[in-house]
N, C-alpha and C positions, 0 to 999 in steps of 0.2 A: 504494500500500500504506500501511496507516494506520501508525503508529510506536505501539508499544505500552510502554506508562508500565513502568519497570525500577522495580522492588523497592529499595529501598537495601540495599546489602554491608556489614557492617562491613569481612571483610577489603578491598574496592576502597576503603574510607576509609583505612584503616591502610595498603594498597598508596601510596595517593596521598599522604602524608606520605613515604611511607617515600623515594617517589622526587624529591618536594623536597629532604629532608636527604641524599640521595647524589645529586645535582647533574644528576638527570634520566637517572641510569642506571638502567637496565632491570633488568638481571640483580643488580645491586647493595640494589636495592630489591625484589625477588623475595625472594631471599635473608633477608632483613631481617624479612620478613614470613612466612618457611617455604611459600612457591607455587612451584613452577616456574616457569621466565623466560616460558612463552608463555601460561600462564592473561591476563595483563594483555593481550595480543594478541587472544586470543579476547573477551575481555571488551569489550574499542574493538571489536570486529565487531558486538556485540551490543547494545551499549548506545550512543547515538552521546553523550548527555553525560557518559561515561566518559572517552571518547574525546576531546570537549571537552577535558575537565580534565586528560586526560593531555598532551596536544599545549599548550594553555597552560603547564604547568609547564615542558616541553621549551622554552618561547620565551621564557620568563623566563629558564633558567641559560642558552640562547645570549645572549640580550643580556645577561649579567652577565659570560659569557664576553668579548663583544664590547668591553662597556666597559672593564673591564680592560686588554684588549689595548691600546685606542686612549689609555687613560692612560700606558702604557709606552711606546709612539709618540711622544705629547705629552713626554716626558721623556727624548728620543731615542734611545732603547733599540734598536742598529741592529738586533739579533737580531729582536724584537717586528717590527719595521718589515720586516724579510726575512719 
């Protein structure tokens, strides 16, 4: 099946900011932007470099999550470390 070229959104731009500055949540970035939390679900069905872009953002705040952690580790933070 041929992949058929997506139109550009503004709201799926303004989606995708909206879910960088709230740390790759969904419903938070919905909200932000006045969508329902599953329009962006359908939308990664639809579109796969939505999808893309969505799934990059999510990898970026896990590894911002991730380093953090491992900075509190590094500075024996038994809690961080449990």
């Amino acid at each position: 099946m041929e992949k058929i070229p997506q139109i550009p959104h503004t709201k799926k731009e303004k989606f995708l900011k909206a879910l960088e500055s709230n740390l790759g949540i969904v419903s938070h970035a919905a909200n932000a932007v006045k969508i329902d939390r599953s329009t962006p679900y359908r939308w990664a069905r639809e579109d796969q470099d939505f999808a893309n872009q969505m799934q990059e953002i999510q990898n970026l705040v896990l590894d911002f999550a991730e380093s953090k952690l491992f900075e509190q580790i590094q500075e024996n933070n038994t809690t961080a470390t449990i």
